[in-house]
PDB file with one MODEL, atoms N, CA, C and O in Angstrom:
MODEL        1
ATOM      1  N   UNK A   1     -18.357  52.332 -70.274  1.00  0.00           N
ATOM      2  CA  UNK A   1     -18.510  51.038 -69.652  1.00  0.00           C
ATOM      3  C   UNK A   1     -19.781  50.383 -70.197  1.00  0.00           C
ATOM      4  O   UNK A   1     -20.830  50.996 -70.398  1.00  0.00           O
ATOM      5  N   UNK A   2     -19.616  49.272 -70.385  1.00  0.00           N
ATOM      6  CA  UNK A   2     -20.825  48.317 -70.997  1.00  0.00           C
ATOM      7  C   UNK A   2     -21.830  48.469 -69.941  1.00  0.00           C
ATOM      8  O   UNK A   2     -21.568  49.053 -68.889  1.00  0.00           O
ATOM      9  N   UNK A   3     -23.276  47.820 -70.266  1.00  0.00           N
ATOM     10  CA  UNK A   3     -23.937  47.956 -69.911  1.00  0.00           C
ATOM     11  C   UNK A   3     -23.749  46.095 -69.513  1.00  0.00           C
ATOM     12  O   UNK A   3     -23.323  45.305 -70.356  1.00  0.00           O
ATOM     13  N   UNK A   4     -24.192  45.641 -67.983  1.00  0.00           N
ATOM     14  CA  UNK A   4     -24.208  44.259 -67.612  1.00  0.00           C
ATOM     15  C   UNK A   4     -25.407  43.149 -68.662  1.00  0.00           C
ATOM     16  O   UNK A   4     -26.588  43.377 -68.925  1.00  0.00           O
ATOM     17  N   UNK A   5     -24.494  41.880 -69.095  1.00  0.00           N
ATOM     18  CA  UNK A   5     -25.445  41.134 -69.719  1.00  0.00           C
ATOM     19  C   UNK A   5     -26.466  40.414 -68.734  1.00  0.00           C
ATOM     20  O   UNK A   5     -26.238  40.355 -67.526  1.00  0.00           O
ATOM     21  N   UNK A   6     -27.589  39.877 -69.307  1.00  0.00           N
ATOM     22  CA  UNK A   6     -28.505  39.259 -68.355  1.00  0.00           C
ATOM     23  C   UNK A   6     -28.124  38.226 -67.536  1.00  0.00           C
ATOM     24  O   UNK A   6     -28.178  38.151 -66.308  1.00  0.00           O
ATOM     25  N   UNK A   7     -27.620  37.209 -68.586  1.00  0.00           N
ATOM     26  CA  UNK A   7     -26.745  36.476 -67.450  1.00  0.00           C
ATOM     27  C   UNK A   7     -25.497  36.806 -66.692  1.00  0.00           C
ATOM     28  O   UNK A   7     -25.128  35.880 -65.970  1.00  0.00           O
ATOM     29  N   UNK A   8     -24.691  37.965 -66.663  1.00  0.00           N
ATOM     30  CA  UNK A   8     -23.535  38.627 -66.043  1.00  0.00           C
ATOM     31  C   UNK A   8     -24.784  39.255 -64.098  1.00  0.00           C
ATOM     32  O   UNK A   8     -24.434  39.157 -62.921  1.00  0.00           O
ATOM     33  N   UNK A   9     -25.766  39.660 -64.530  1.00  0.00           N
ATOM     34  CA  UNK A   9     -26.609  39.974 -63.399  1.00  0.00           C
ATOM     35  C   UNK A   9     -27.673  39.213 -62.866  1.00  0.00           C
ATOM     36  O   UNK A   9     -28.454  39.614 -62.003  1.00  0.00           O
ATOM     37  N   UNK A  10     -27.685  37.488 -63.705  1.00  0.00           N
ATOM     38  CA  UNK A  10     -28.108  36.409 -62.956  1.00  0.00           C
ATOM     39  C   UNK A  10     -27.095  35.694 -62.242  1.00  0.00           C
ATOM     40  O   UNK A  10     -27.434  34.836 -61.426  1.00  0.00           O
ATOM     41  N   UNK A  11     -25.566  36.019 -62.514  1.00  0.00           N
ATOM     42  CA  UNK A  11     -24.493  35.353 -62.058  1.00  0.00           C
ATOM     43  C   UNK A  11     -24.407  36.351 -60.078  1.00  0.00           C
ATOM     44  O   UNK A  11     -24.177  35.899 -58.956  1.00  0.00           O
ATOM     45  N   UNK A  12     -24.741  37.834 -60.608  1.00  0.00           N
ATOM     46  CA  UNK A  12     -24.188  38.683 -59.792  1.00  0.00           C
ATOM     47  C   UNK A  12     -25.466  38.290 -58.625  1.00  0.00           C
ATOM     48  O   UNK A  12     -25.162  37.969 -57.476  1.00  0.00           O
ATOM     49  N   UNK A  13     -26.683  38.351 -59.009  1.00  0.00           N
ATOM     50  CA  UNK A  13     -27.612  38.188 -57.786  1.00  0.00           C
ATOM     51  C   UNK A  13     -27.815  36.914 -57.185  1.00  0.00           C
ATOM     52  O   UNK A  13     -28.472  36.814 -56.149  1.00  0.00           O
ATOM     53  N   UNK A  14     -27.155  35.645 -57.919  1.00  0.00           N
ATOM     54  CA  UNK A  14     -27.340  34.140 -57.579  1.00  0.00           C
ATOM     55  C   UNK A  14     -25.579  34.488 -56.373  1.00  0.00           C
ATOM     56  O   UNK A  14     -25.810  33.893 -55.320  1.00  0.00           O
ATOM     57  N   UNK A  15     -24.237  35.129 -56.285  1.00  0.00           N
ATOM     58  CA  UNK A  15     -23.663  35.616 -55.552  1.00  0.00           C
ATOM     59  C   UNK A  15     -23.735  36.497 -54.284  1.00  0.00           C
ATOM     60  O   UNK A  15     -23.125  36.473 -53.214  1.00  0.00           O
ATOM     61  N   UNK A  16     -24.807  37.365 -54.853  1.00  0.00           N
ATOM     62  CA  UNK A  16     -25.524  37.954 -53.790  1.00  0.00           C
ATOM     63  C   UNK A  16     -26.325  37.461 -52.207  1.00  0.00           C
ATOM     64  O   UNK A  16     -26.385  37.907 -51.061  1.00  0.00           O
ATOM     65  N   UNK A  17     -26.924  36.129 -53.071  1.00  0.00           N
ATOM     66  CA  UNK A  17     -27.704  35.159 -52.246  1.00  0.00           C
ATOM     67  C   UNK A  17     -26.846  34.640 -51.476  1.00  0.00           C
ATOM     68  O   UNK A  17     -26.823  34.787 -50.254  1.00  0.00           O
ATOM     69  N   UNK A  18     -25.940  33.876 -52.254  1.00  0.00           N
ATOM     70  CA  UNK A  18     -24.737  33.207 -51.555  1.00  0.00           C
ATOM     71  C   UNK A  18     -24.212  34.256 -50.250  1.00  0.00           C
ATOM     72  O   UNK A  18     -23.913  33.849 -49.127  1.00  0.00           O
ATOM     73  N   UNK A  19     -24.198  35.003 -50.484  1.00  0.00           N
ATOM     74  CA  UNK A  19     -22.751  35.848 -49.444  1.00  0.00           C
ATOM     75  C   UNK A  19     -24.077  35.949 -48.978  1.00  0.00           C
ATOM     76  O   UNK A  19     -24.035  35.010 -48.183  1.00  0.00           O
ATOM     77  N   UNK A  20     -25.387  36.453 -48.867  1.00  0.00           N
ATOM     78  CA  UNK A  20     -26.363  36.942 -47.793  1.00  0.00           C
ATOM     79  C   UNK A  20     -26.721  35.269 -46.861  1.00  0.00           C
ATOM     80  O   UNK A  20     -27.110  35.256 -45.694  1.00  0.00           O
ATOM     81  N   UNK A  21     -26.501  34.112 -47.619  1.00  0.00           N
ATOM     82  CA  UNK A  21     -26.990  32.838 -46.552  1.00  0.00           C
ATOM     83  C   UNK A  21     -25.742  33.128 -45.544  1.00  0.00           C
ATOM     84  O   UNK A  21     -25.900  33.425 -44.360  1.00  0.00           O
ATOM     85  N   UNK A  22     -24.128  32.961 -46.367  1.00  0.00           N
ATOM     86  CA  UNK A  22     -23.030  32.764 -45.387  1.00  0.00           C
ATOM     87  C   UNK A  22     -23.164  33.910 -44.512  1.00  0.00           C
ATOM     88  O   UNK A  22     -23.160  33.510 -43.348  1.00  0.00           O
ATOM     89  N   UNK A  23     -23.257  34.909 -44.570  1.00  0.00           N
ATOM     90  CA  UNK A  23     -23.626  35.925 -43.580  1.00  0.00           C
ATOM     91  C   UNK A  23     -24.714  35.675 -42.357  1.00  0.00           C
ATOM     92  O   UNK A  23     -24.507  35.831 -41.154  1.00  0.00           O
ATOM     93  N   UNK A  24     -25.756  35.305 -42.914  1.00  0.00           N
ATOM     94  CA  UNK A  24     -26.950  34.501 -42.053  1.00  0.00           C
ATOM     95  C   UNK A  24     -25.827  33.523 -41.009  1.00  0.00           C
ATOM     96  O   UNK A  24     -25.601  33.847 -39.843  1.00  0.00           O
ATOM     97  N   UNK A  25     -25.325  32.539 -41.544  1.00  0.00           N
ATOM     98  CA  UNK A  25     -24.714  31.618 -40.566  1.00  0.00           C
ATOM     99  C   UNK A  25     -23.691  32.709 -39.949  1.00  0.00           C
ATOM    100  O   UNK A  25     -24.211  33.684 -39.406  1.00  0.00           O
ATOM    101  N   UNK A  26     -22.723  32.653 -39.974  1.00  0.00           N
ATOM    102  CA  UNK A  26     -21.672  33.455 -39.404  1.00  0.00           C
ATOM    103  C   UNK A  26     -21.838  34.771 -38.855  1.00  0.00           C
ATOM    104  O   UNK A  26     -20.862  35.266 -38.292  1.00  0.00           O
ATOM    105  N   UNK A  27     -23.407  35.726 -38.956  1.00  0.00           N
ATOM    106  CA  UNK A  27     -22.926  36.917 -38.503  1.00  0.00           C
ATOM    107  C   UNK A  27     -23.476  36.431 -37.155  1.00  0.00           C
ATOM    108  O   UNK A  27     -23.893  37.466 -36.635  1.00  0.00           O
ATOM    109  N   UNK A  28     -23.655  35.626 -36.485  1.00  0.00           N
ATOM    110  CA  UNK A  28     -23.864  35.420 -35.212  1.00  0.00           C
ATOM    111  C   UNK A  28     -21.971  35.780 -34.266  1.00  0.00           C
ATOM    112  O   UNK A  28     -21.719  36.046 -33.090  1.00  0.00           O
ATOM    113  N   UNK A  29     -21.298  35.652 -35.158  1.00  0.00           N
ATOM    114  CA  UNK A  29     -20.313  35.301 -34.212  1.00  0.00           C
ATOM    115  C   UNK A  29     -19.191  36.717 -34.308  1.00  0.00           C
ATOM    116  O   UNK A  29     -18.062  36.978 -33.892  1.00  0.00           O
ATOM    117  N   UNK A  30     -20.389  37.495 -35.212  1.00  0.00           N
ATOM    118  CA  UNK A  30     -19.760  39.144 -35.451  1.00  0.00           C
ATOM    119  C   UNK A  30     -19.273  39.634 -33.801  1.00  0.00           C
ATOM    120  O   UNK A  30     -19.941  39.712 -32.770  1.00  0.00           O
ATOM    121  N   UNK A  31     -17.753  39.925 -34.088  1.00  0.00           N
ATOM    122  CA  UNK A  31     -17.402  40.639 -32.453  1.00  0.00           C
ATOM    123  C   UNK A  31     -17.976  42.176 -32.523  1.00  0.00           C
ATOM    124  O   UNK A  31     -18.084  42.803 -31.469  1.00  0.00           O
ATOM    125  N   UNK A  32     -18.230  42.591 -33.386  1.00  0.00           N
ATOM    126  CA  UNK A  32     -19.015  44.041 -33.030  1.00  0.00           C
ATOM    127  C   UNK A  32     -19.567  44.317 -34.804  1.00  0.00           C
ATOM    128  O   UNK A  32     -19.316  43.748 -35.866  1.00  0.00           O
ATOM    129  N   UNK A  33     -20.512  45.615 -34.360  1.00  0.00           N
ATOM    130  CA  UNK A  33     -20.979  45.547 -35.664  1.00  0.00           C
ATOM    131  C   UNK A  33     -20.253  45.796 -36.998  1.00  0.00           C
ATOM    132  O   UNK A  33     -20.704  45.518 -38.109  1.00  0.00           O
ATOM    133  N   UNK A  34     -19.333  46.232 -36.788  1.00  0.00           N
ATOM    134  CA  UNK A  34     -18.515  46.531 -37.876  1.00  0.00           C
ATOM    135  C   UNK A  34     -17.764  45.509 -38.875  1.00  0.00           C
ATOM    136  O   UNK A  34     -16.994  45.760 -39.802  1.00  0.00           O
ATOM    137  N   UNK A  35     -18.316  44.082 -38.304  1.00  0.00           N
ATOM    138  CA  UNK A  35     -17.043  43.332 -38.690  1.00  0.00           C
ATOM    139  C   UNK A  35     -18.006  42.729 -39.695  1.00  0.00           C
ATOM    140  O   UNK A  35     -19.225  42.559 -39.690  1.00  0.00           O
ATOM    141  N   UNK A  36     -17.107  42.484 -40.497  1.00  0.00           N
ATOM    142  CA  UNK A  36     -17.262  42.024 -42.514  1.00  0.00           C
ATOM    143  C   UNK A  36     -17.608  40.476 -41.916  1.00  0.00           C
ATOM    144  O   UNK A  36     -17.270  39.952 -40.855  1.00  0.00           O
ATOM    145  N   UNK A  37     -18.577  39.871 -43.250  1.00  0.00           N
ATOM    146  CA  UNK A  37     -18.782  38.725 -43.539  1.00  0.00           C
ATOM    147  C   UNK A  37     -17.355  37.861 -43.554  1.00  0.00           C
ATOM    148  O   UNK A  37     -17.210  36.831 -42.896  1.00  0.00           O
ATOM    149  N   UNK A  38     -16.523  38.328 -44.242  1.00  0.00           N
ATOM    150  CA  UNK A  38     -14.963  37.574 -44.354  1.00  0.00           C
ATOM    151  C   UNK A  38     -14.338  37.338 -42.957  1.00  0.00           C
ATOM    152  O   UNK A  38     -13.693  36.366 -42.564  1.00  0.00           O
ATOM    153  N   UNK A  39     -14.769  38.719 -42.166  1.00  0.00           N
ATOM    154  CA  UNK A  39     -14.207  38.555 -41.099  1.00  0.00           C
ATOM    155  C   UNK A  39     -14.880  37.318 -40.018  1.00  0.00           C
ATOM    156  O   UNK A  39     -14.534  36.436 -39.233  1.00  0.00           O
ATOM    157  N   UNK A  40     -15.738  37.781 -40.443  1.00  0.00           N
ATOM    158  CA  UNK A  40     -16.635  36.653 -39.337  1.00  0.00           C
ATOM    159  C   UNK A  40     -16.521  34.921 -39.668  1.00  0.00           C
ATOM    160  O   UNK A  40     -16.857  34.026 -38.892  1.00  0.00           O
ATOM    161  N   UNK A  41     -15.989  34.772 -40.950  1.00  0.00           N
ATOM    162  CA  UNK A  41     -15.875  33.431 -41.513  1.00  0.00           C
ATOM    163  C   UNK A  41     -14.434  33.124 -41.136  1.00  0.00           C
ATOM    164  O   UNK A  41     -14.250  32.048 -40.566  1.00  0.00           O
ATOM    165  N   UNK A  42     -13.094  34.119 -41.431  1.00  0.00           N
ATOM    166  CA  UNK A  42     -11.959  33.816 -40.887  1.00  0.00           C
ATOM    167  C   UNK A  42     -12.130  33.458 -39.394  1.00  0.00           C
ATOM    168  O   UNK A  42     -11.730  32.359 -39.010  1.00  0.00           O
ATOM    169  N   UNK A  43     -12.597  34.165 -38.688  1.00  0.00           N
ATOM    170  CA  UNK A  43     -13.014  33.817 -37.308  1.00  0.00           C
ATOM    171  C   UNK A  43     -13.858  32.387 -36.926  1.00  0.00           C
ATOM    172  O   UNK A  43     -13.360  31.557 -36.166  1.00  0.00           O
ATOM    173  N   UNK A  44     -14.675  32.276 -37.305  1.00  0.00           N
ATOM    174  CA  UNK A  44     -15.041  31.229 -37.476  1.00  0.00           C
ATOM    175  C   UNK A  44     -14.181  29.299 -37.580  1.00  0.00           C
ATOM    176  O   UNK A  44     -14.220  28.225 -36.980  1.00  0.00           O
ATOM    177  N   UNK A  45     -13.409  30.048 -38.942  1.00  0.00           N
ATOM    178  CA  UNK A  45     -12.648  29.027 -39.187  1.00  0.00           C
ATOM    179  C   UNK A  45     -11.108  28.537 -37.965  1.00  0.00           C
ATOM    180  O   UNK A  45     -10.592  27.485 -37.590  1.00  0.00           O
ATOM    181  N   UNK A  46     -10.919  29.801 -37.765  1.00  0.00           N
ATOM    182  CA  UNK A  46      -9.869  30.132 -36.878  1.00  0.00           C
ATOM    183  C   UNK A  46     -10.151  29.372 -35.879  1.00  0.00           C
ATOM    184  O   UNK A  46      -9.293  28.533 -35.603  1.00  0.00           O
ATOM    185  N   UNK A  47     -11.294  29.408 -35.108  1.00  0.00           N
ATOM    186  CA  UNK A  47     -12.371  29.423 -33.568  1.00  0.00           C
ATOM    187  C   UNK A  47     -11.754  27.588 -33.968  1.00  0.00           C
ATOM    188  O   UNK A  47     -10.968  26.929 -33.288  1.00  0.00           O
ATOM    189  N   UNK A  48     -12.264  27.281 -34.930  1.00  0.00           N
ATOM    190  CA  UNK A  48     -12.092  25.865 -35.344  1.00  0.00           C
ATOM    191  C   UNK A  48     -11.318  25.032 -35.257  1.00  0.00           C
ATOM    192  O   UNK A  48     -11.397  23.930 -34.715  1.00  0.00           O
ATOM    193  N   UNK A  49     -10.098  25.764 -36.070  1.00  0.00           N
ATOM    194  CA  UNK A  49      -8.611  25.241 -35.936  1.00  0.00           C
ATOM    195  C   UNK A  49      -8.103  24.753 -34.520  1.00  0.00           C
ATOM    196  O   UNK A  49      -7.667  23.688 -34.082  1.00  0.00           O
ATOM    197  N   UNK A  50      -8.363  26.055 -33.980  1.00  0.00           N
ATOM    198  CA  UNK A  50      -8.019  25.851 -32.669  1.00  0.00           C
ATOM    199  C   UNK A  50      -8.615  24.785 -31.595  1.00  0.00           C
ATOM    200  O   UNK A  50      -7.982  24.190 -30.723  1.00  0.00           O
ATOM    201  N   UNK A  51      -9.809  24.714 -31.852  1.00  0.00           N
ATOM    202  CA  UNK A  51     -10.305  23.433 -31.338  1.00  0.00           C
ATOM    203  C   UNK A  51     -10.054  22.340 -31.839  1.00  0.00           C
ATOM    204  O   UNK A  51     -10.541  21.446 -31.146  1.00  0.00           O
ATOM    205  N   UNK A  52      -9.398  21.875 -32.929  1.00  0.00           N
ATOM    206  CA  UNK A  52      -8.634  20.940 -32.994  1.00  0.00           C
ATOM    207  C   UNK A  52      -7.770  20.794 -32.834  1.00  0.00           C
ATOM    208  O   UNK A  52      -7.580  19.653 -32.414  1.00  0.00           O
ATOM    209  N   UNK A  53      -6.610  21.576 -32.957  1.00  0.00           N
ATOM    210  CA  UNK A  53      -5.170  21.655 -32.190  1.00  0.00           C
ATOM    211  C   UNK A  53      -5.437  21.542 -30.344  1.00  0.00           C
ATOM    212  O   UNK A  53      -4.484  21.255 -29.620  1.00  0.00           O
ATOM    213  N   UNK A  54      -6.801  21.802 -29.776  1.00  0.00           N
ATOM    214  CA  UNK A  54      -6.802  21.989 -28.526  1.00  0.00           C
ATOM    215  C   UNK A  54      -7.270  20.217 -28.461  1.00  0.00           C
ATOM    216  O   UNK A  54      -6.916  19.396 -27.615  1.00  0.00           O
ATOM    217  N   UNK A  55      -7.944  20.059 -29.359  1.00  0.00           N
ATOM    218  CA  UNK A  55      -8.041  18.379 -28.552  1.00  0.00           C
ATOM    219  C   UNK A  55      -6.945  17.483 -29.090  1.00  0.00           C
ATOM    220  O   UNK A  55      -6.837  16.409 -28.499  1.00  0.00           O
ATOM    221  N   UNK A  56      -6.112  17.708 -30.089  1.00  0.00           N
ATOM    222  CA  UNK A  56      -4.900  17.216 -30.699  1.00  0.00           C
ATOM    223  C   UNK A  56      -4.148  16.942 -29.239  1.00  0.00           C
ATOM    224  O   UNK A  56      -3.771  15.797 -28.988  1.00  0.00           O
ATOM    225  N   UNK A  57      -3.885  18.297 -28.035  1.00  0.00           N
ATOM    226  CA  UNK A  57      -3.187  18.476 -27.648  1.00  0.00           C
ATOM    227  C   UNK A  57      -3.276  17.967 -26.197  1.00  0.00           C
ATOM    228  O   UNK A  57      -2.352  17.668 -25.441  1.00  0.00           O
ATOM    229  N   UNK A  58      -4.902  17.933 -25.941  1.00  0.00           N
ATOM    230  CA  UNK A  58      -5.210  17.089 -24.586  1.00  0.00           C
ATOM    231  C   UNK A  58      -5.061  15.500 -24.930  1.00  0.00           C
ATOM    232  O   UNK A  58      -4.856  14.630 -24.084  1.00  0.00           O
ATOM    233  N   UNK A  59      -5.214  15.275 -26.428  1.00  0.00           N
ATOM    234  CA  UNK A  59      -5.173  13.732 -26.418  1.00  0.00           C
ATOM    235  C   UNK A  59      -3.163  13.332 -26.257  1.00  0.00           C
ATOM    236  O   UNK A  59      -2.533  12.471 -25.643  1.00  0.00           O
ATOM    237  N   UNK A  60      -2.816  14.340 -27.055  1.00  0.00           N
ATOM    238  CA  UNK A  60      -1.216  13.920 -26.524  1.00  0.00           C
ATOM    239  C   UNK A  60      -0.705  13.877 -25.275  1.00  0.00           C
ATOM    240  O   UNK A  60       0.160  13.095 -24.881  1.00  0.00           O
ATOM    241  N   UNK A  61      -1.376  14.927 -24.506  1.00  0.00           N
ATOM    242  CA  UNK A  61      -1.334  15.119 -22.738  1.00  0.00           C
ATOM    243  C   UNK A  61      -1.635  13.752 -22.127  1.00  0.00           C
ATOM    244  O   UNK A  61      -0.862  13.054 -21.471  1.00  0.00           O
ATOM    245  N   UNK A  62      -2.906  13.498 -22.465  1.00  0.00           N
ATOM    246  CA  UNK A  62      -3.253  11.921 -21.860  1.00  0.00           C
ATOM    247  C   UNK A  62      -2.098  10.600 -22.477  1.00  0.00           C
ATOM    248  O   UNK A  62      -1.229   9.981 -21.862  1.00  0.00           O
ATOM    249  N   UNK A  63      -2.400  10.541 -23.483  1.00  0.00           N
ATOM    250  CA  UNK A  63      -1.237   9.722 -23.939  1.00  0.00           C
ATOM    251  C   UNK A  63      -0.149   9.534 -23.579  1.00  0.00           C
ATOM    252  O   UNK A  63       0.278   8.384 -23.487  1.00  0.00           O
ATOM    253  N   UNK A  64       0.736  10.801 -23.220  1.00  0.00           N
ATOM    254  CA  UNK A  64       1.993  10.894 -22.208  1.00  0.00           C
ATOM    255  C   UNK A  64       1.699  10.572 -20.752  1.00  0.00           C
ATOM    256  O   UNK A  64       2.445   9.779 -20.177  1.00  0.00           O
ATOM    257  N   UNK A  65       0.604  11.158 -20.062  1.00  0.00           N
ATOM    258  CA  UNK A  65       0.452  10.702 -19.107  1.00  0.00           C
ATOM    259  C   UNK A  65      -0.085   9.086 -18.750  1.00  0.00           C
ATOM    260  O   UNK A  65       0.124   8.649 -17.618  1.00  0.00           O
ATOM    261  N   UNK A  66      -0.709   8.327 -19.665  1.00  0.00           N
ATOM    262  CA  UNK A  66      -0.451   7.160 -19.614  1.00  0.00           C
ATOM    263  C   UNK A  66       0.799   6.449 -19.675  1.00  0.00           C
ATOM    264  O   UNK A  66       1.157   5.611 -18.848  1.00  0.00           O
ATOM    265  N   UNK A  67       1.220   6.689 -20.333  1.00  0.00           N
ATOM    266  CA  UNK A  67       2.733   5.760 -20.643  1.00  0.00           C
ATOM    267  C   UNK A  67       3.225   6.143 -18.875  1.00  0.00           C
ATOM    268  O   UNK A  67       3.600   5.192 -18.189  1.00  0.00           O
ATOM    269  N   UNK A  68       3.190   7.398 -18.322  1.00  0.00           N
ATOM    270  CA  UNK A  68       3.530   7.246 -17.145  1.00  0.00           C
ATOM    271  C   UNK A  68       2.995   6.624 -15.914  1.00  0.00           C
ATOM    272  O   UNK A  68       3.534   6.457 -14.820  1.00  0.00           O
ATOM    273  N   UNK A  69       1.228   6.170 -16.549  1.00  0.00           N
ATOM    274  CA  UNK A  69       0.789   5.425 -14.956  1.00  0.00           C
ATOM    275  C   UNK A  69       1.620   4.029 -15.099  1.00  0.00           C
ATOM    276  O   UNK A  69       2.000   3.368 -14.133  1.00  0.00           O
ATOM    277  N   UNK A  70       1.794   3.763 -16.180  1.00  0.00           N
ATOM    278  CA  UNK A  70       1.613   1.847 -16.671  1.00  0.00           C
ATOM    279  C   UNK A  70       3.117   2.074 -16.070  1.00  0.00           C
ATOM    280  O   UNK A  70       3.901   1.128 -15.994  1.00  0.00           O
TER     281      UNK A  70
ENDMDL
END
């Protein structure tokens, strides 16, 4: 196996940084310690979705229920 070029291990530690900030943000929302950076970002994103489908779904609620006061 080759030995890594300089820039192949300025690419790898400028990645490194990256995944250690997104980790910084997201491992707050780690459900236990075990859970991966990926995991915590799917979660994250997930947590998200859903809060928009949840106000998608109160604004259609109201909306229907208007058409019924008028």
């Amino acid at each position: 196996m080759e030995s890594p070029t300089p820039e192949r291990i300025a690419e790898l530690e400028s990645r490194s940084q990256m995944l250690g900030q997104i980790c910084g943000y997201v491992g707050e929302f780690a459900q236990d310690e075990e859970m991966t950076t990926v995991e915590c970002v799917r979660w994250v994103v997930a947590s998200y979705k859903k809060l928009l489908a949840e106000k998608e779904l109160a604004e259609i609620t109201e909306s229907v229920a208007r058409r019924h006061r008028d």
